[in-house]
Every structure is written in C-alpha cells, then in structure tokens.
NUVEXVEX-827874 format. One record per residue (C-alpha): x, y, z; residue in three letters. Coordinates in steps of 0.2 Angstrom, whole numbers. Each point is the difference from the previous one (the first is absolute). Layout:
# NUVEXVEX-827874
PT  east north    up   r
PT     X     Y     Z ALA
...
***
This chain:
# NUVEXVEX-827874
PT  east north    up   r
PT    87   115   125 UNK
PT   -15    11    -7 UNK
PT     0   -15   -14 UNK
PT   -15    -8    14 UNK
PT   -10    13     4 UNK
PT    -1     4   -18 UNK
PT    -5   -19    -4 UNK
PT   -12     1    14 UNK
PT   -10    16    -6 UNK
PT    -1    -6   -18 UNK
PT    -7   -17     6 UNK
PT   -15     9     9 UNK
PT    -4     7   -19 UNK
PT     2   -14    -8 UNK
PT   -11   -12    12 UNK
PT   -14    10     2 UNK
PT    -6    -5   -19 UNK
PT   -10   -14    -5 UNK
PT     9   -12    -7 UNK
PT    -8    -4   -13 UNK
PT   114  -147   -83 UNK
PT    16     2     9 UNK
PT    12   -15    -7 UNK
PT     8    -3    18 UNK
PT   -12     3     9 UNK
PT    -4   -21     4 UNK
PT    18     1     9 UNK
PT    -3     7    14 UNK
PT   -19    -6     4 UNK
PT   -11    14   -10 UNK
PT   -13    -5   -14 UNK
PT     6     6   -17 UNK
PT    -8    16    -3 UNK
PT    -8     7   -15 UNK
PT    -4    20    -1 UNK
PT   -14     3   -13 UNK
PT    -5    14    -6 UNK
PT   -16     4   -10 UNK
PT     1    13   -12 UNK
PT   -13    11     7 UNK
PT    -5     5    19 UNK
PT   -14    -9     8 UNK
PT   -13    11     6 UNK
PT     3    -3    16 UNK
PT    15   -10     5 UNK
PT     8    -8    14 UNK
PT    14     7    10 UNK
PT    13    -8    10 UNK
PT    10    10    11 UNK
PT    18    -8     6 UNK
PT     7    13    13 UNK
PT    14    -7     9 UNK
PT    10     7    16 UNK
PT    14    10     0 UNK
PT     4    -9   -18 UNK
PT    18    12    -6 UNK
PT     4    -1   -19 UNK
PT    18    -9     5 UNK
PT   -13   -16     0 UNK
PT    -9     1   -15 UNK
PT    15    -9   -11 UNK
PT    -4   -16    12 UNK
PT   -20    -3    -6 UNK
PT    -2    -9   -15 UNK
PT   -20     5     0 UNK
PT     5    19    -1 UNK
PT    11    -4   -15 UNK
PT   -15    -7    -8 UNK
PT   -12    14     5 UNK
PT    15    12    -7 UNK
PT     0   -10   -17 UNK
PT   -16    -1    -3 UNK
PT   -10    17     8 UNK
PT     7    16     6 UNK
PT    13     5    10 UNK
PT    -2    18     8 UNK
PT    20     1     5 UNK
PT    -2    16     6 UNK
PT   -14    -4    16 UNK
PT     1     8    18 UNK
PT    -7     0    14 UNK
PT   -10    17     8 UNK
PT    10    -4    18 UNK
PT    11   -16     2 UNK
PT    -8    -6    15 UNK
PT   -13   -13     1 UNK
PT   -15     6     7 UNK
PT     0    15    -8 UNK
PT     3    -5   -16 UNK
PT   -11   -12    -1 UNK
PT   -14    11     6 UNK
PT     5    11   -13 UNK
PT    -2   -16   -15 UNK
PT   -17    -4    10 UNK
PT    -7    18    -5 UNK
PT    10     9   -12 UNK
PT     4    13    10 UNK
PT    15     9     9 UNK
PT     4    -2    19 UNK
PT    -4    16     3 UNK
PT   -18    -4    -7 UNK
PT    -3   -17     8 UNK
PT     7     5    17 UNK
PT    11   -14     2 UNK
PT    16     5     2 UNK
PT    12   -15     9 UNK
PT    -3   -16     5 UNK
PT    -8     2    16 UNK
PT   -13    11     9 UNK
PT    14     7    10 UNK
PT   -12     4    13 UNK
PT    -1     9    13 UNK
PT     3    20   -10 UNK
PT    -8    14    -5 UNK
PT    -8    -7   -15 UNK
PT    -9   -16     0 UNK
PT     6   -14    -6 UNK
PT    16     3   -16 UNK
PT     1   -16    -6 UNK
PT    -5   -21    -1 UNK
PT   -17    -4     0 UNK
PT    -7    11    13 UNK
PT     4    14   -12 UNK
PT    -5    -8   -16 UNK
PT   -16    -3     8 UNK
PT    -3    18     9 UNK
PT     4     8   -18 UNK
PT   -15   -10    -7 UNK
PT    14    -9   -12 UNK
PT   -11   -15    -2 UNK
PT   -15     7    -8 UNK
PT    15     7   -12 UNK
PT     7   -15    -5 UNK
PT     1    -8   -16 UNK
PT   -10   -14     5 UNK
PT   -14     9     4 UNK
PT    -6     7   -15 UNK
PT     6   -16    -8 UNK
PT   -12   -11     9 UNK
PT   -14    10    -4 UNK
PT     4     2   -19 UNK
PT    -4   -18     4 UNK
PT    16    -6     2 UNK
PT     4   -15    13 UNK
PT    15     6    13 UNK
PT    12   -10     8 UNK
PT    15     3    11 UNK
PT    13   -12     6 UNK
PT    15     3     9 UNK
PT     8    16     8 UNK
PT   -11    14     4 UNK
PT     4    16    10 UNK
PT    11     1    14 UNK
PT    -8    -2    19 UNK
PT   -17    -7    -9 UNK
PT     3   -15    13 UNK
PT   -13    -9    12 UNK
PT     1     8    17 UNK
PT     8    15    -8 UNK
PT   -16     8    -5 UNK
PT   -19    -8    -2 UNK
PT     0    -9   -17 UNK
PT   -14     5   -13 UNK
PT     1    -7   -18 UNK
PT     5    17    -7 UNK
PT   -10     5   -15 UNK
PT     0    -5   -17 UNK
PT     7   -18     3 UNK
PT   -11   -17    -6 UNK
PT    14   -11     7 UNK
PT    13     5    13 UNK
PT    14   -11     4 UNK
PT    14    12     8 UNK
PT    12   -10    10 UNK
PT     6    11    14 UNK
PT    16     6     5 UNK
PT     8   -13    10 UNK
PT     1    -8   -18 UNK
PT    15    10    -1 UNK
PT    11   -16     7 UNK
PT    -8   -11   -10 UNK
PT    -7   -12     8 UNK
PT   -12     2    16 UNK
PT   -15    12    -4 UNK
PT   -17     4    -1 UNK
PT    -9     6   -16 UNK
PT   -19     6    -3 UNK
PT   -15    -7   -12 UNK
PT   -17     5    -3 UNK
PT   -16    -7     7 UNK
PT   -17     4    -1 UNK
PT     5    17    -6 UNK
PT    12     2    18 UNK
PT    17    -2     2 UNK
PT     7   -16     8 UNK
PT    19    -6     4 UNK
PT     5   -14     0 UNK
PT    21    -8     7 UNK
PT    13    -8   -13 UNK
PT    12    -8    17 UNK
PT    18    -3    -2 UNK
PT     5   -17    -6 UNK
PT     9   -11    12 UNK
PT    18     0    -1 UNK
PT    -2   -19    -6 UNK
PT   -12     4   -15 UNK
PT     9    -2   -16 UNK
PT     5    15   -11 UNK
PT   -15    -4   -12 UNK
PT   -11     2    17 UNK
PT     8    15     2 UNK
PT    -1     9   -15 UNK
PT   -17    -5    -1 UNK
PT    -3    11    17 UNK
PT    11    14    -8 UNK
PT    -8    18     0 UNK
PT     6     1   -20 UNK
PT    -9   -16    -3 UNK
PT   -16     4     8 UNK
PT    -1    16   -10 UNK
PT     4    -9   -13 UNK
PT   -14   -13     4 UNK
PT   -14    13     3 UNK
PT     5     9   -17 UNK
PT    -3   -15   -12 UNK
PT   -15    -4    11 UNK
PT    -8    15    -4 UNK
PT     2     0   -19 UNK
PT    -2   -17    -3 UNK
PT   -16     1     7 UNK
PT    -5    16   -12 UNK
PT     6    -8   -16 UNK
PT   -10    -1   -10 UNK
PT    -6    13     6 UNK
PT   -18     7     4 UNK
PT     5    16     4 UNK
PT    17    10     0 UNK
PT    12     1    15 UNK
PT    12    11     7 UNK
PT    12   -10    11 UNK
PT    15     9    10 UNK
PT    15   -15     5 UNK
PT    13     9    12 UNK
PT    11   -13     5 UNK
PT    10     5    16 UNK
PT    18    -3    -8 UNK
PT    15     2     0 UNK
PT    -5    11    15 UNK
PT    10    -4    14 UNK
PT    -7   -10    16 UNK
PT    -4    13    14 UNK
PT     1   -11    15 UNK
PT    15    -4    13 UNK
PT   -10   -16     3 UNK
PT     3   -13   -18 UNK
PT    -8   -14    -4 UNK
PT    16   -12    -6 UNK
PT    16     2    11 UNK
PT    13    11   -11 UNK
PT   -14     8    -9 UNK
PT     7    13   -14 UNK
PT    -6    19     1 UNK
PT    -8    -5   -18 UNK
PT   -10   -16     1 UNK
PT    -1   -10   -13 UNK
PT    -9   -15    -4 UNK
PT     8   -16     4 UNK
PT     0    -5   -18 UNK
PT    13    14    -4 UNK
PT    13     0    14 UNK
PT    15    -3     1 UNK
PT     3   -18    -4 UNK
PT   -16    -2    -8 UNK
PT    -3     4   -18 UNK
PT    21    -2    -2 UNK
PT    14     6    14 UNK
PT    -3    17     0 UNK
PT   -21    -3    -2 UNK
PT   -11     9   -14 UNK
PT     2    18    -5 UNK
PT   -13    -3   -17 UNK
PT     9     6   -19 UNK
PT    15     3    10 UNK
PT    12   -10    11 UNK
PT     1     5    16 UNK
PT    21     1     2 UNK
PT     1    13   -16 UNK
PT   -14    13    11 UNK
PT    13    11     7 UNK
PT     2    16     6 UNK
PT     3     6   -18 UNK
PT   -20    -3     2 UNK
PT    -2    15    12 UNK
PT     2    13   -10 UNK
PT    11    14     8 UNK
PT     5    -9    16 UNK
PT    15     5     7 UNK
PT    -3    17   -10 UNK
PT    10    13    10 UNK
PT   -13    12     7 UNK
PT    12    14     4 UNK
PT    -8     9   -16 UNK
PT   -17    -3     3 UNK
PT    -3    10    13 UNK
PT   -17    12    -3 UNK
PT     4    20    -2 UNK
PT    -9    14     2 UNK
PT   -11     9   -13 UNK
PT    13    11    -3 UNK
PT    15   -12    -2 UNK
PT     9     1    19 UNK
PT     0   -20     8 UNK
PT   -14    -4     9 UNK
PT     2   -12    16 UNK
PT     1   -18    -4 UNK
PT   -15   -12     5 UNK
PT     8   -17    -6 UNK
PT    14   -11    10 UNK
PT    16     3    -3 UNK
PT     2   -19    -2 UNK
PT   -12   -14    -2 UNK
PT     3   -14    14 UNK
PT    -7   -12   -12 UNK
PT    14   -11    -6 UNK
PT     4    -3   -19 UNK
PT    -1   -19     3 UNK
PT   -17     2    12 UNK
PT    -8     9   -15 UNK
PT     5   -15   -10 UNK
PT    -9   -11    13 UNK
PT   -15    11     1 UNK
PT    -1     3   -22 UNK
PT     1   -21    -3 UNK
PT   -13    -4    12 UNK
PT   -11    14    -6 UNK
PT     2    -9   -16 UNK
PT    -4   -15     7 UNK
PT   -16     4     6 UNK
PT    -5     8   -15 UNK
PT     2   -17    -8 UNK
PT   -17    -3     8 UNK
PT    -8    14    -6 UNK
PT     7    -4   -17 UNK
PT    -9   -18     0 UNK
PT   -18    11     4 UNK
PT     2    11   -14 UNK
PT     5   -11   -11 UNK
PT   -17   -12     6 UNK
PT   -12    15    -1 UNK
PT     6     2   -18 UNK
PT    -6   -15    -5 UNK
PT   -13     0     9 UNK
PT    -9    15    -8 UNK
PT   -10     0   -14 UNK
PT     5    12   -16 UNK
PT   -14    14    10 UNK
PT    13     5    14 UNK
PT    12    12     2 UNK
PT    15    -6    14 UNK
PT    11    14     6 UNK
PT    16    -3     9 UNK
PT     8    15    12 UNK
PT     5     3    16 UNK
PT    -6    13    15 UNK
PT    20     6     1 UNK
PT    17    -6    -3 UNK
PT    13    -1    14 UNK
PT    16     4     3 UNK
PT    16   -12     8 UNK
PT    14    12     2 UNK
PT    -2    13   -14 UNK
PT     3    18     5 UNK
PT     6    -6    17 UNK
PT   -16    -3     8 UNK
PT    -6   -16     7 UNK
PT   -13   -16    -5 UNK
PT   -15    11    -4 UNK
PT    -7    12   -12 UNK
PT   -10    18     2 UNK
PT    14     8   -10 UNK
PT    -5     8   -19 UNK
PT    13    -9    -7 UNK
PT    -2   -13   -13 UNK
PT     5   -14    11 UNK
PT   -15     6    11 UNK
PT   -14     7   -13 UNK
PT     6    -9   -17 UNK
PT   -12   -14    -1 UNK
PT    -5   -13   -12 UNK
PT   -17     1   -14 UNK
PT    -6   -11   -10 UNK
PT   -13    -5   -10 UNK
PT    -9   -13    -9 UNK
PT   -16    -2    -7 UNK
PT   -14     4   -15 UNK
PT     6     8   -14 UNK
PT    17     6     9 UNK
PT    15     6   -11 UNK
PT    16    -9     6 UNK
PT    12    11     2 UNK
PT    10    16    12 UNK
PT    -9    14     5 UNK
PT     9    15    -1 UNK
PT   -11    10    12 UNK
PT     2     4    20 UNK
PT   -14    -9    12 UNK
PT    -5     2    17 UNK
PT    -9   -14     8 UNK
PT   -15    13     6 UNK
PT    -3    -4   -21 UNK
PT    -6   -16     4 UNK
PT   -17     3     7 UNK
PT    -6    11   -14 UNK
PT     8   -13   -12 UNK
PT   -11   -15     8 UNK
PT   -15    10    -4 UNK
PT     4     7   -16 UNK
PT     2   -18    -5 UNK
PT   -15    -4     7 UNK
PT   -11    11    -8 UNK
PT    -4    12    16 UNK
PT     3    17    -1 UNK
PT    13     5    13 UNK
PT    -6    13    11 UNK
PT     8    17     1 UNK
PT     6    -1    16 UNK
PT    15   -14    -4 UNK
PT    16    10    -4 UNK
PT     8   -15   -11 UNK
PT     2    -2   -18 UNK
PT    -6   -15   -10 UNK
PT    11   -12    -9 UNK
PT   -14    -8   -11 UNK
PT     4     9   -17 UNK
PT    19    -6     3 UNK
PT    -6   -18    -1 UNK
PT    -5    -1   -16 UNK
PT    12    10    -8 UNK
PT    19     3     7 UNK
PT     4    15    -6 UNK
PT   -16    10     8 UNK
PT     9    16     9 UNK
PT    -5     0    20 UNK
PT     6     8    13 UNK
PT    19     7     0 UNK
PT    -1     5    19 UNK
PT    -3   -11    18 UNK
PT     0    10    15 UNK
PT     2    -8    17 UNK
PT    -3     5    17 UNK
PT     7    -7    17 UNK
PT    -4     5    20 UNK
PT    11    -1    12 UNK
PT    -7    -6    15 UNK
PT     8   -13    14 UNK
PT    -9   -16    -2 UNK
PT    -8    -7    16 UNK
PT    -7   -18     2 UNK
PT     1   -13   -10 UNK
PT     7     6   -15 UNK
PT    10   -14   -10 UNK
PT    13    10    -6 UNK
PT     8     3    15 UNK
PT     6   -18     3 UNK
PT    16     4   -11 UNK
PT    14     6    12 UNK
PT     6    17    -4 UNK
PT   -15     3   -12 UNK
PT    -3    14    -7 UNK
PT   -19     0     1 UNK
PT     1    16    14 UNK
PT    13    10    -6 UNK
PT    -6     6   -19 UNK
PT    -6    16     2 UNK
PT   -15     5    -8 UNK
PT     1     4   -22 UNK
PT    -8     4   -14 UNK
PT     8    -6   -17 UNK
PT    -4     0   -20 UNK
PT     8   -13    -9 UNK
PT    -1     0   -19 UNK
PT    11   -14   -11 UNK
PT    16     4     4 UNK
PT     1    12    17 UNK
PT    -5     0    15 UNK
PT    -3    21     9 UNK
PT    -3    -3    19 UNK
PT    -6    15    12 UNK
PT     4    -5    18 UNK
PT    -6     4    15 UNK
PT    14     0    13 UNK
PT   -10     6    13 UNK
PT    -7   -16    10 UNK
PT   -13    15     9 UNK
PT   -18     0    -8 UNK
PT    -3    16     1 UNK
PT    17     5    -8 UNK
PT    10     0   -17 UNK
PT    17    -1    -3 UNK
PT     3    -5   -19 UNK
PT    15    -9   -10 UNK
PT     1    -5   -16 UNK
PT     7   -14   -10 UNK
PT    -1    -4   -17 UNK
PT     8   -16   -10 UNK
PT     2    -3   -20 UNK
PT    -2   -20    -4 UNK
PT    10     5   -16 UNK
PT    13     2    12 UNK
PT     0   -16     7 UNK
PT   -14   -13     3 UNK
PT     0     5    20 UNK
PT    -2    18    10 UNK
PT    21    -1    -3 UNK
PT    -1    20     6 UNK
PT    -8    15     5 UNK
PT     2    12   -14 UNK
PT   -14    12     4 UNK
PT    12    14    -3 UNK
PT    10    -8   -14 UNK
PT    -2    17   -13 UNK
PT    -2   -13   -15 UNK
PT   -15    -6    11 UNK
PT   -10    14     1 UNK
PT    -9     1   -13 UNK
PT    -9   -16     5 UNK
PT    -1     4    18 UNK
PT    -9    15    -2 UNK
PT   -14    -7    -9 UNK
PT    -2   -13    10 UNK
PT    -1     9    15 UNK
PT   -13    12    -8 UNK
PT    -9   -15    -4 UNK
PT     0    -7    18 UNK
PT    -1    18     8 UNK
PT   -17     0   -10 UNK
PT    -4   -17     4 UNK
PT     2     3    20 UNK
PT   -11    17    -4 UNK
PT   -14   -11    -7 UNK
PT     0   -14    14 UNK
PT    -2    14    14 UNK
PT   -14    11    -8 UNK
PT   -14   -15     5 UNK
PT   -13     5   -13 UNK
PT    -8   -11   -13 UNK
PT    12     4   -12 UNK
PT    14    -7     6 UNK
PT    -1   -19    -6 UNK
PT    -1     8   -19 UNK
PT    15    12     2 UNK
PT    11   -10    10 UNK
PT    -2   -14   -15 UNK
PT     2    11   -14 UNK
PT    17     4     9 UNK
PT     8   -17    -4 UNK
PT    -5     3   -19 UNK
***
C-alpha cells in the first residue's frame, strides 16, 4: 500500500525540525465528590489526563463519575480518534500530530523491513516523538510532569534499554504484563534514572481485599492519588497523565486465577461479589445487552466498498463473525466490570483536586464485539472503533454539549494553550480551550483519520483475540464530520501499490454504518465535498513542507 511509503517520506520532513459530589458515590467505596469551578482560569492550572484502554462508548452508561463530569463540565459527543489502534493513537495525543507525522504507525516495530522501525516504542523514539510531547514543553513552562500507568506498546525491560524519556518528573508506567491484572513490573524514578520495581501475584490463599490491593487498576489508581495529594496545595503546577490498562483484555495464555475471564476484573465486581451478577457501576449488569452493541448482527451484504465510479469493489470483512451473540454478552459485562474500577479512581481524583485543575476523561479507541462481522478488536473507522469519550471539568468550564467535531491529536495543543505556552507550529491539532468557557464557541467540523496496514509481528496485544481482526483492515484514510463518515480504502495489501474503494455512511440514517451508500444519487451531494475535502487533505499530508500542519488544520474548519 503506497499509504507507508508515503507516511515514511513525510516523517523524514517533519523530524528534521527542532522541536521547539456524586450522591451515590459512598455505595460502592468512592469518596463523595465535589467538581468546583472558579469563575475565571488560573494562570497556570493543573491538568489531569485519564486515558483509559480500548474504553468503547457502549460503557460509558455504567460510570457514575462520567455522568458527573457530563453534568457539570463539557461533553465533546462528537470525539475521534486519528487511528483506533493503541500505539498509535496515543503517540498521536502525546504530540498533536498525525501518524504520518510521528512515524508511528502500528503497534509494533514490525521489524525486520525496508523502513525502520513502523510502530511501538522503537519508532516513537527513532521519530524523535519524545522531545514533541506534551510533557516537554509543560515541564519547562515549569510545570511538574507525572505519568502513571500504560505507556506505549514494546516499551518493556528486556525489549529495549530503558531511559526516562524526556519531559517526565515522575514516571511510574506499569508495563505490559499488567494487562492480566495481577503479576507485573512497573517503573519509578530515582536520582534522575529510571528504576523498576515487581508488584508479585498474590497467593491463591490471600483474601480478595489482598488481591485487589495487588490489582493493576488499584496500583494505577494508588500512584495517581499519590502524585496529587503530594502537590496540593500546591507549589508549583502539574501535569499528570493516568492511563489505566482497562478494560483491555489480558494478553497471556498463562492466568493468574484458574478460570480467569478474557476481561479481568477486580475481585470486588465479579460475579458473586457486589450482587449475583457482580458490579457494572450506573447500570445493572443483566440489562447490558446486545441492544448495547450498536449494529451487531447488522447484515453486512450492503456494506461492501465500491469503486469510485460506483461498480462493487472486493469485500475486505468476514462474511460472518465467529463471535457469538451470548460471548459478546460475556465479553461486554465483564468489560463493565472492570471499568467499575476505573470508575472509583475517577471518581477519587475528583475529589482529590483542588478548584485549579482540569481532569479530562477519554479513551485511546473504542472497540468492537461483533459489529460489522468482525471479531474482538478495533482498527476499523467505524464509531464502535474511533468514537470515543471527552469530557471535561475544571476553572471557569461551561457545563454543557459541544456541538463541534474533535480529534484527540487536539489535545496537546489544548494542554498548552491552557497552560499559557504558545504551541509550536509544527503540531497539526486544534485547541479546545475557547470551547470551555463558552459552549457555543464553533470548532472544527472535520476529523480526518489515517490507518496502515501492516501485519503485526511480536508481541502485539491485540492479537490474543481469536479471529481478530487486527491483520486484516487494510490500510484508509477517512473524514468524519457529525453525522457521516467518507472512507477511501486501500485494498491493495502491497506498499508500493493502490487500489481504492470507497464507503460512505449517514448517521441520520441510523446510529451505526447500516450501509454503503457511496453511490446513493440523494448522497452525492455530500460525498463529493467530502471527498474533495479528503482528496485535499491527503494532497497536504504528502507535500512535506512547513506548511502542512497549518493547511491540513484549516481543512477540519
């Protein structure tokens, strides 16, 4: 697929630069929480990121924290994702920019080829992606950084030689045999070096308290109230990023408790615990259903992609999923039973900032269980995949919808407008700062998103679900506005070569990719200007100059 090579070029560019109170909240273990808001914005606030793991929108009904975010700040309902796959998006949060600027493009280096390193760690770090981040220029506005939890994929001890990567005061990433739960190593910093340090797996004696208190969601949560209590009051502002590992799924054949679900909860909200069917938060767990999954069991004999000029294009889907109705069911309820635990840490960071902090909730994808015939996993441009959650509390914000569109490479740019450093030129997002205060500020109408094909070698987590579909979604590039979806896909799985198809969906429709109507003749209208609008879009992304951040934004206005 040319899609690489074209990423790759553009990457060469853009490196050489310098780069500059809840009333229930008591029943089920949290601290009542009260979300303040000043009238005006501090000078320089604190920030507090929550990015959860491969967090769909089919959960957010199940966290009583999120309601209260949604109540009292603002709810962006119309947030994406640049590519729904974890290492890349978040690399692509981390700096503001697109793939095709940060070099990471999958999850793993997928070494040996051609090109270096496309993805994970080793290419986040070969692009020079920490000197871009957030962080970086947060810390030295002043700001004190901290990170706990999740980082990037294969940024593991014996995968590669651990460095504290720049921009970080404190560094507490619990690596990626967190991903069962219980049983893992995680990182701290000492005399300016980075150190690690093991969190062993309980005996199969210890209580479920003992447990729970070893649980990957509880020492995230731990290390994240650590951090702020210790900074408020405060001497100086902080940036702290909290990205819990749930409701990933656990990666390893080996589990830690016999019968172990593919979603790990913690002990406290299984099954039997927390009431017969365990805890799902705001909703109970027996009404989550597959009315929940939006579109599953959609027939997928009219979604096939088509040709620019309106002939059918091969399909790239299954035909059938092999995941059963009553398996997603499974899957869904303990997905919502580990985000119970999530849920509680929100809900404790709330209360545990002072009136000075911002605290944004969202996601690095969704993910999909079924929907559009494809298996546990996400990739896809589809709501179930790129849809993902935003909101915000904090100084001076107006509660309230926002009607915009927002990609999460607006993030960075929104960190530092908040801050009060200038964001440099090179960062392609848009900031979300003047939509605070006031919900009817206009931003963007347009995200665009970008996805590589490329077979992922190594130890890539996402290929633990059985007739996943992590290798089979060929490379795409998308525009999204509020209420359709244009996809240009690249069917051709050859690097060097093109072969494009085209879908396009209309949420007025229906509230899922129900069918391709590309060629529907009362649908061209919109397709044409959205695809002029991408067609310019994939111009801009390929010409490499200095330009490019700038017109490639303006394109989403």
């Amino acid at each position: 697929m040319a899609t690489l090579l074209v990423a790759v070029a553009a990457v060469v560019v853009v490196t050489g630069r310098s780069p500059a109170t809840v009333a229930d909240a008591n029943a089920h273990g949290a601290p009542p929480t009260t979300i303040a808001a000043p009238a005006e914005i501090p000078v320089r606030p604190n920030i507090v990121l929550v990015l959860m793991d491969d967090f769909s929108m089919d959960l957010l009904q199940t966290m009583r924290s999120a309601e209260a975010m949604r109540r009292q700040g603002a709810t962006y309902d119309r947030a994406f994702v640049v590519d729904s796959l974890c290492c890349v998006s978040r690399s692509s949060l981390m700096t503001g920019q697109y793939p095709h600027q940060t070099g990471v493009l999958t999850n793993t280096a997928n070494l040996p080829n051609p090109y270096g390193p496309i993805g994970g760690w080793e290419a986040f770090s070969a692009n020079e992606n920490t000197h871009r981040s957030v962080n970086v220029q947060l810390r030295e506005a002043g700001y004190t950084t901290g990170f706990v939890g999740k980082y990037l994929n294969q940024f593991e001890p014996g995968m590669t030689d651990l460095e504290l990567p720049a921009g970080w005061s404190e560094f507490n990433a619990l690596f990626g045999s967190a991903y069962d739960g219980w049983g893992f190593a995680s990182s701290y910093v000492e005399g300016g070096e980075l150190r690690t340090r093991e969190h062993p797996i309980p005996p199969a004696s210890a209580s479920d308290a003992e447990k729970d208190a070893a649980y990957a969601g509880t020492v995230t949560q731990d290390l994240a109230l650590d951090f702020i209590r210790r900074r408020t009051p405060r001497e100086e502002p902080f940036y702290l990023e909290v990205a819990p590992y749930g409701p990933h799924s656990r990666v390893n054949g080996d589990t830690p408790w016999p019968e172990e679900p593919l979603f790990p909860p913690a002990m406290r909200d299984r099954v039997g615990h927390h009431g017969a069917l365990g805890n799902c938060g705001r909703v109970d767990c027996g009404d989550l259903g597959l009315d929940d999954l939006v579109g599953h069991g959609d027939d997928q004999t009219d979604n096939l992609p088509v040709r620019a000029d309106g002939r059918p294009a091969p399909g790239w889907k299954p035909t059938t999923t092999l995941l059963q109705g009553e398996d997603a069911v499974v899957d869904l309820r303990n997905r919502a039973r580990m985000v119970a635990s999530i849920d509680r840490m929100v809900e404790r960071i709330l209360a545990a900032v002072d009136d000075d902090t911002y605290v944004v909730l969202t996601s690095d994808n969704g993910f999909h269980l079924g929907q559009h015939d494809l298996e546990r996993g996400k990739g896809a441009p589809y709501d179930s995949d790129a849809h993902v959650p935003l909101l915000v509390v904090g100084p001076a914000v107006e509660p309230g919808v926002r009607r915009q569109v927002v990609n999460n490479i607006d993030l960075a740019t929104t960190f530092q407008d908040l801050a009060g450093v200038a964001p440099p030129a090179w960062r392609s997002g848009t900031s979300l700062a003047p939509s605070l205060a006031d919900a009817a500020t206009h931003g963007s109408r347009y995200a665009f998103f970008e996805h590589t094909y490329a077979p992922s070698l190594g130890m890539d987590p996402d290929k633990v679900y059985s007739g996943g579909t992590i290798d089979i979604i060929p490379s795409y590039l998308a525009i999204r506005s509020r209420d359709a979806l244009l996809v240009r896909l690249d069917l051709d799985d050859d690097w060097e070569s093109t072969d494009y198809a085209w879908e396009f969906y209309d949420y007025r429709d229906a509230p899922y990719e129900r069918s391709n109507s590309y060629a529907d003749p009362a649908k061209q209208g919109e397709v044409r200007r959205m695809q002029r609008r991408l067609e310019r879009f994939a111009r801009c992304r390929e010409s490499g100059d200095d330009a490019v951040p700038a017109r490639c934004r303006a394109l989403t206005r």
